[in-house]
N, C-alpha and C positions, 0 to 999 in steps of 0.2 A: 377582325379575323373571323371568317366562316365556323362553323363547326365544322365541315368535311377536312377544311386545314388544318383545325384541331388536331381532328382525332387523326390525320397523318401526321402530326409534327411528335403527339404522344406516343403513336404506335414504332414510328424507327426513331426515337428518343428516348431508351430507358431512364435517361438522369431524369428527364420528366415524368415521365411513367410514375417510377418507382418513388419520386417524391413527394408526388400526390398524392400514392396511395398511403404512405407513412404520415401526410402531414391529417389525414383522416384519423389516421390508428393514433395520432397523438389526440388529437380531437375529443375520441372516445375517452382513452386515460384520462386527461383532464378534468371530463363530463362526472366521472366517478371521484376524482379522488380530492382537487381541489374545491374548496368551498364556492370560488367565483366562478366556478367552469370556466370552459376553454373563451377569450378572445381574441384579439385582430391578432395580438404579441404573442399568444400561442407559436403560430407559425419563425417568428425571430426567434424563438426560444428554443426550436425543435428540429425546425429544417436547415439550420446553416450544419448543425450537425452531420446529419445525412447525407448533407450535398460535403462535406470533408470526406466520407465514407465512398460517396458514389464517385467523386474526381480523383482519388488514389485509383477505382477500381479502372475508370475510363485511362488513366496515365499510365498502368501497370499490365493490365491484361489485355494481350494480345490476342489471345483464345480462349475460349469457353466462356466468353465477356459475361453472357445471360446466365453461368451458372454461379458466376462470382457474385451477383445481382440477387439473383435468388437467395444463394445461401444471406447474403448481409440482410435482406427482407426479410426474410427466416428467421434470424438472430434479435433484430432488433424486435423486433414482432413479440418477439418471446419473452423478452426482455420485458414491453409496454404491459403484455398480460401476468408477466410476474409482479410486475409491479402491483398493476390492479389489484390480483387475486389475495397479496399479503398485505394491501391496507386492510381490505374488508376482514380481513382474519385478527391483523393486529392492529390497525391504524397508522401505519409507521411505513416508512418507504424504505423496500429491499434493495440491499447493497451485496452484492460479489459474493462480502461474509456470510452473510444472513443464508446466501444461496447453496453456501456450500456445506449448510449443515442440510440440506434438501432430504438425505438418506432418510431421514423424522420425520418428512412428509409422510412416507407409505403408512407410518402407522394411525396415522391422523387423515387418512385422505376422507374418509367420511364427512371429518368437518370442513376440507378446503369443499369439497365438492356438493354441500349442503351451500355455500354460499354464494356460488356460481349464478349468476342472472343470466339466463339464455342467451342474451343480447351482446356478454361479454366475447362471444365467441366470432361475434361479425368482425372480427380482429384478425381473424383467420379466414375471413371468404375469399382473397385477393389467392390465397396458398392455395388452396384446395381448385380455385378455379384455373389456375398456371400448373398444378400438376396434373389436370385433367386436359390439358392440352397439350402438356409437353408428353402422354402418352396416346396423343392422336399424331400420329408420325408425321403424315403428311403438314397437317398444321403447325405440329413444330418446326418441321424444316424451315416453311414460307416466315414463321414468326423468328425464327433466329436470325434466319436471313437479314431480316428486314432490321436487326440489331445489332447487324457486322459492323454499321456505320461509325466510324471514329469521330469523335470529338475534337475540334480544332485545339490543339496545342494552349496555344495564347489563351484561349476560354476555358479551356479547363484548368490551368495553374491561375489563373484570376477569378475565376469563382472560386478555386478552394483558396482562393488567399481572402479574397473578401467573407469568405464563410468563417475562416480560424479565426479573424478578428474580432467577428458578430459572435463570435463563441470564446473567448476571451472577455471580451465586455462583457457578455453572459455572468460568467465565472469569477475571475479576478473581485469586481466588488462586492461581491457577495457574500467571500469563503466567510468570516467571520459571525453570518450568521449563527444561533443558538440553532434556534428551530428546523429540524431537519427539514420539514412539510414545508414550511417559508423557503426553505433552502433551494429546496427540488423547486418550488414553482418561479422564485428569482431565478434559475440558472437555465432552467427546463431539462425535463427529467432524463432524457440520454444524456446532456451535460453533465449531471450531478452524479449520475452515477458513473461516467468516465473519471470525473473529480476524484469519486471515494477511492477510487483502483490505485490513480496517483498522486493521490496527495500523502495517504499513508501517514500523516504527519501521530510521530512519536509523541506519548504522555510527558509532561514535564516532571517527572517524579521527584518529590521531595526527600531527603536522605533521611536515611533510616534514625539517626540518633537525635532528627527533629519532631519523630513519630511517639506522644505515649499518653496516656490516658487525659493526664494533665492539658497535654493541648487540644485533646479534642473535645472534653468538655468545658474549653476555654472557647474554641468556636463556639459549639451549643450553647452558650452561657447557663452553663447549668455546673449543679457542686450536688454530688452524695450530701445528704443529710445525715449529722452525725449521728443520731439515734434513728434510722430507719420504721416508721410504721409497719407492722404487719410482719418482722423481722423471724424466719425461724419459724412459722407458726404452722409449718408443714415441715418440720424438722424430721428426717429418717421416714417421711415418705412414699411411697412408689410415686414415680411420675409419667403421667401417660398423657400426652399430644394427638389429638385426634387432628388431622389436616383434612379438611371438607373440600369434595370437588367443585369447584368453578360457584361457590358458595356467595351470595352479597348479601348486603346487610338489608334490605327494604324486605328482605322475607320473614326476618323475625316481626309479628304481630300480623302478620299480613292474612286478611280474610278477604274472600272473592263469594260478595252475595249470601254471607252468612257461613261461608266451608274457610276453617281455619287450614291453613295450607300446613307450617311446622309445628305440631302441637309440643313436639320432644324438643326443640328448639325453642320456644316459648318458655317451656317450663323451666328451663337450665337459665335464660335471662331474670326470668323473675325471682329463682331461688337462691340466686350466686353474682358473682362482680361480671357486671355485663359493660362493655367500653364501645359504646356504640359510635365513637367518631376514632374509627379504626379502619388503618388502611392498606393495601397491597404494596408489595414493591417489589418487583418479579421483572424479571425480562423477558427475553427470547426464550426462556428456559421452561418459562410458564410453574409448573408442578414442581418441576425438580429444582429452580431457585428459589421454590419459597420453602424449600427442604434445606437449601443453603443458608439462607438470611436469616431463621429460624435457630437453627443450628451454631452460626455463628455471632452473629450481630455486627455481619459484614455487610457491603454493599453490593450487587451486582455486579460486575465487569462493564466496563467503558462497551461492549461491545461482544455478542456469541453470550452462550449462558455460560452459567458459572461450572457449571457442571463438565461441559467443555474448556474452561480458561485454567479454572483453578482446581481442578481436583489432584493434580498432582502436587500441590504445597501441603506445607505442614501447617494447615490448621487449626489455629486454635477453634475449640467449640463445645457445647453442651454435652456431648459424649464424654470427652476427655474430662473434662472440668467433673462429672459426674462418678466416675472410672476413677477418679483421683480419690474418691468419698465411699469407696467401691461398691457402687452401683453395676449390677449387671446392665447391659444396654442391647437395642434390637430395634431394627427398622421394619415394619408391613407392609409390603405394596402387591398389588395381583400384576403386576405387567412383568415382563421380561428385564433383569438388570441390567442388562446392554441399555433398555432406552433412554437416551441421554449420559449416556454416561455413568451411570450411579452407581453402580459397582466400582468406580474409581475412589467417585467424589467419599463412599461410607469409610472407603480405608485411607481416603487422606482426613476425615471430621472423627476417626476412631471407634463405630459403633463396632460390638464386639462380633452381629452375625445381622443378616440379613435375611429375609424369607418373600422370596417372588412370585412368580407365575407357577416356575417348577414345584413351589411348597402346597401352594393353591390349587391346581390341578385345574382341568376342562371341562368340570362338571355343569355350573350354570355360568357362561362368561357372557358379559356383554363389551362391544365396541373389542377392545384388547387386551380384557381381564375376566379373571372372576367375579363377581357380581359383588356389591355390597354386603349380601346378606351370607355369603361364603367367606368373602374376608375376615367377616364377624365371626363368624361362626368357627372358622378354623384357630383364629387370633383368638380368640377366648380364652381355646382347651393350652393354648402357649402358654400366656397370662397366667394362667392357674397354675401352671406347673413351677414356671418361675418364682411367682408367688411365694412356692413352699419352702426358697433359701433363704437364709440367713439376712442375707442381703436386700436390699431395696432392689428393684430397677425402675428400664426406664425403657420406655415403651414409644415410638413414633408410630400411628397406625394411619395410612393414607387413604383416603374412600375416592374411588374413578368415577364409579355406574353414572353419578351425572354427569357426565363429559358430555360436550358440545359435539355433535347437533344436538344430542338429547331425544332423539330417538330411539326410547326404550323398547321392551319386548311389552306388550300387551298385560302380559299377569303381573307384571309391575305398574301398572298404568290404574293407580289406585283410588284416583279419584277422576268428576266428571267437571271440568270444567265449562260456563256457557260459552254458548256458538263463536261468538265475536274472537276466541283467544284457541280456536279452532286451525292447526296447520299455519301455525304462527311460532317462529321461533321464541318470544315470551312466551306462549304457551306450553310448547313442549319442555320450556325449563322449566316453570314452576310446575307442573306433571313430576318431571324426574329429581327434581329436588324434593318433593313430597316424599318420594320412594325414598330418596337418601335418608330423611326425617325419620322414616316408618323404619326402617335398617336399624338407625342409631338406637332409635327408641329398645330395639330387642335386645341389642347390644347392652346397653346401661342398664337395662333389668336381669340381665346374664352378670352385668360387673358385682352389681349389686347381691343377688343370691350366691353370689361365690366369696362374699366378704372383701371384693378388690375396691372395691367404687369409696369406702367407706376410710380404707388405708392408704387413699392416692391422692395426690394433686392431678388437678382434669387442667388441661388446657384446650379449647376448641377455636380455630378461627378457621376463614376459607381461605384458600391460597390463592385465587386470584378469581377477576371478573368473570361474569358467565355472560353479562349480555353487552357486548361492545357498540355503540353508540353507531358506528359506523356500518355496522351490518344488520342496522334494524334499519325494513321500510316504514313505508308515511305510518302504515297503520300500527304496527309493530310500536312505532314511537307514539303515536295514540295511545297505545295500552298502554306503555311504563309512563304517560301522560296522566292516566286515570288513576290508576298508584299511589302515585305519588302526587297528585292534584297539583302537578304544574311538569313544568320541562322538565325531563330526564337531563341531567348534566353532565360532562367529566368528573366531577367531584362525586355524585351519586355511581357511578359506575365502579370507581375503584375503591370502592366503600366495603366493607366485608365486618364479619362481626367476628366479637374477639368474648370470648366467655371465658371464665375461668372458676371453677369450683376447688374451693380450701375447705378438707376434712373440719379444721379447727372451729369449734362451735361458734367462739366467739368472732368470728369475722360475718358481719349482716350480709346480709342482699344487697346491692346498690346498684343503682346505674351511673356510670363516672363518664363527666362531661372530655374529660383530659383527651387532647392530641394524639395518639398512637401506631404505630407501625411496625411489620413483620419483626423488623431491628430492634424491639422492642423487650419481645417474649423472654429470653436469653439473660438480661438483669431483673427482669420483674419473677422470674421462676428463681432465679439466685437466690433472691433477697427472701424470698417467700420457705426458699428450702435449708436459709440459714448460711450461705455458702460465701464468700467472699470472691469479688474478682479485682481485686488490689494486682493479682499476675496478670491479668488476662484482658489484651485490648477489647475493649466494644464499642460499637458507635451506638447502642440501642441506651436507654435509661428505664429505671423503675417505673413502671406508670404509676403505683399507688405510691410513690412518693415525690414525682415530678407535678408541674402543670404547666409550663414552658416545652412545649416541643416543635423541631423542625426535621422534617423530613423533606430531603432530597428524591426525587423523582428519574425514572432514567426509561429508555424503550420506550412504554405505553404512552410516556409523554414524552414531548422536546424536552432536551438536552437544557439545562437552567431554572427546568419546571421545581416545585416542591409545593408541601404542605405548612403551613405554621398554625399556633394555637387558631387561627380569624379566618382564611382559607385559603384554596387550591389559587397559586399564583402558577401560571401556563404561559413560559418567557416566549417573544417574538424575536425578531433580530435579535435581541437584547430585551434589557429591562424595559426599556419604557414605551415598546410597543406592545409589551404582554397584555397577557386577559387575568384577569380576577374573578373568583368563583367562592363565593362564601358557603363553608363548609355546610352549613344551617340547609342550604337552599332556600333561604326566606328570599332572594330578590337583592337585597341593600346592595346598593351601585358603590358604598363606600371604599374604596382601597382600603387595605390595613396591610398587605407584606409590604414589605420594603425595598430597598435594593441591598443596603446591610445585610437583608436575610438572603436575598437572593445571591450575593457572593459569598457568604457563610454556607450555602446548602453548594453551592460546587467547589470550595474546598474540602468540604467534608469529605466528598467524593473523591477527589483526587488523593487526600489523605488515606483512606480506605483504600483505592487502587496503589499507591504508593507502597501501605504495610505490606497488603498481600505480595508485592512484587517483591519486597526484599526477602521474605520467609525462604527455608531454604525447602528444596524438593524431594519427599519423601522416597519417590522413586529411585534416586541420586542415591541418597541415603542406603537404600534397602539394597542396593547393588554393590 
């Protein structure tokens, strides 16, 4: 076939046209998000799709054919760059759900549009060049024209019959995959996310009177110890949680050419219980579910953050449990309580007030808050006053200012790092994580001359990753190369540090080798504050009293992923296509999770989604 026949067969043949420029735009996705990029079966996986889309269009519409054409190019189009744009932010591939919390974009769009590769836009040349033509009159007549032409009957119900069954084979063997990211590239990703729309398939929830403490740490295989170490030794109190923005753990000790990046960080490891194989487990929710899992020593939702699923239930969590021993309680954040939901979520967890954006005021804000160094500042003169009841409390204080991109203001840009880590997303995080350091530090010598520091249990961790694997380039992964003197991992990524400072003299300094997760904080603060939770479900356990632990994984990884004491097991299909990531990062090829643990860490899960579903709804309640 000539090209001149070509390019007539393309030009009065939108089915053609239009499939080839889609089977391009899938090309590109591919190129970004799967590891083996796009080949031959790309096009099986993406175009039979399309041609179902364009044979309803050619069967149905009798007029405005080109604009039916358009819009569907338009949509899917939109669709391939949504996809894109939410791996590199989360690593995970956007479904319908995920989209319709979209609203939370605007206040994060710095960071979607810090991640944007120029390149990803050529997704959008085909748009921009058909609307520049269909406002050239003349040329649109002659090209509409020229797409009056009908499709033969018989060829288009036999293309779309042979495309629904190439997309069926697609689908069908598949569904049972774990792995979302295997999911999407078995099925092809307009497949898979038409899949998610209907498959809708309902949680098997377990009944409620098979749900209770007993059984869940009969899955863990773990037992409270009848004499608890460390038991009470922060008895009566204050209790204050510091949650770190976008915080990981390779920056405690961390010197670049002789400049210690967290000195106030440093010092809090070396003088107190430092649990350096501590881990994230956050979803969609980012910030506001590690203020949930935190708070309750629940799991994330199958799906949306928690703060959207669950804020309307009744809660069990550390406010109430605290409130019971009457402790006053108060949450810190500079952002607006709308975002995410949190003004729900703090009156279904019980804290007794909250103080936002409105408390904080516009004086020095960065990204969509008050700066670190106001949060402190205003949270202090709080602190103090509470202080002077009767009563203990209990303090959550959240720090933003290093929020992703991490492009701070200038007077906070406190130190100079060299050239090479220059306009580099590691670079600009460890810059603004320094600033966080430099904040904390003022803070903790304000706790300390007001006599708080001395009558509190501290808790510090980061609430989730700041440098996601998938949104660093070559060089980028070079620096966290240098670092870390080998590959940056999955397991290094959602690594976060977990400190904790106890008034009681007698407790030393150590660094504890033990397993750890968000789910964690919630009985290791009980047992520390003397309290019992004999009423109260948890899936988290004591860390100074366990050494056995498994953590279930959800969002940032596929669906089967978890942690155990040995490391990061990251499921495929299933078990035993998974990857193995030893927590250490020494290298050792040896397997240690099991499959045992890997069907213990998703019933955990489904146990967790199970309780929260039966709890009844405050909302219900309150009306």
């Amino acid at each position: 076939m000539s090209i001149i026949t070509s390019k007539r067969l393309l030009s009065t043949r939108p089915i053609l046209f239009f499939s080839l420029i889609m089977l391009l735009k899938s090309y590109l996705a591919w190129m970004v998000i799967f590891e083996g990029g796009p080949s031959w079966t790309t096009m099986l996986k993406e175009i039979p799709f399309v041609l179902i889309v364009y044979c309803l269009i050619e069967w149905f519409a009798s007029k405005r054919k080109l604009l039916y054409y358009l819009i569907a190019n338009l949509t899917m189009t939109s669709i391939l760059f949504a996809v894109i744009m939410y791996y590199k932010y989360y690593g995970v591939i956007v479904t319908y759900f995920a989209l319709a919390q979209v609203n939370q974009v605007t206040a994060v769009k710095n960071s979607v549009f810090s991640l944007m590769d120029p390149y990803f836009l050529f997704i959008y040349t085909d748009v921009v060049i058909l609307m520049f033509l269909m406002f050239r009159k003349n040329k649109a007549i002659e090209w509409k024209n020229s797409f009056k032409r009908k499709e033969n009957t018989r060829f288009v119900v036999g293309l779309l019959t042979v495309s629904l069954v190439i997309c069926l084979f697609n689908v069908l063997p598949n569904r049972a995959s774990m792995n979302e990211i295997v999911k999407a590239e078995q099925m092809g990703i307009l497949n898979y996310e038409a899949y998610t729309i209907f498959s809708n398939k309902d949680i098997d929830y377990v009944d409620s009177d098979q749900i209770s403490q007993e059984k869940i740490n009969s899955v863990k295989k773990t037992q409270p110890p009848a004499e608890p170490v460390l038991h009470a030794t922060a008895n009566g109190k204050n209790l204050i949680i510091l949650q770190m923005e976008s915080m990981q753990n390779f920056l405690v000790g961390l010197n670049i050419e002789g400049q210690e990046i967290m000195p106030n960080l440093n010092k809090l490891v070396k003088e107190n219980s430092y649990f350096k194989h501590f881990y994230q487990q956050v979803g969609q929710g980012n910030t506001s579910d590690a203020e949930f899992v935190i708070n309750t020593s629940l799991y994330i939702p199958p799906r949306g953050a928690a703060t959207q699923m669950y804020a309307g239930k009744e809660l069990p969590s550390l406010p109430k449990l605290l409130k019971g021993h009457g402790y006053d309680t108060a949450t810190f954040h500079t952002n607006v309580v709308e975002f995410w939901n949190r003004g729900e979520l703090y009156k279904a967890i019980g804290f007794d007030r909250y103080y936002d954006a409105e408390f904080f005021g516009t004086e020095d804000t960065v990204f969509f808050g008050a700066s670190d160094d106001m949060l402190y500042k205003k949270t202090i003169d709080e602190l103090a006053r509470m202080d002077q009841n009767d009563n203990p409390f209990y303090a959550q204080v959240i720090s933003m200012t290093a929020h992703h991109p991490y492009t701070i203001p200038d007077d906070k840009r406190l130190i100079t790092l060299p050239e090479r880590f220059n306009n580099t997303l590691v670079g600009d995080y460890i810059v603004s994580q320094n600033y966080a350091d430099h904040a904390l530090g003022i803070f903790i010598e304000d706790l300390k001359a007001r006599g708080i520091w001395d009558n509190s249990l501290i808790v510090l961790y980061g609430d989730h990753l700041g440098l996601p694997i998938y949104s660093l380039d070559r060089h980028e992964k070079d620096l966290m190369a240098e670092i870390y003197s080998r590959e940056y991992t999955y397991t290094d990524m959602i690594n976060i540090p977990l400190v904790i400072v106890n008034p009681d003299k007698t407790v030393q300094p150590a660094e504890y080798e033990q397993l750890g997760g968000q789910v964690d904080v919630l009985p290791t603060v009980a047992n520390l504050l003397g309290m019992s939770l004999n009423d109260q479900v948890h899936f988290g356990q004591d860390l100074f009293n366990q050494t056995y632990n498994i953590l279930p994984q959800r969002y940032y990884l596929p669906s089967g992923s978890f942690l155990s004491s040995q490391e990061l097991f990251m499921s495929g299909s299933g078990f035993e296509d998974g990857k193995h990531y030893p927590l250490a990062g020494d290298g050792n090829d040896e397997n240690k999770a099991t499959e045992d643990e890997f069907e213990r860490a998703l019933e955990l899960l489904n146990l967790s989604d199970s309780y929260v579903n039966h709890l009844p709804n405050w909302k219900k309640d309150q009306k």
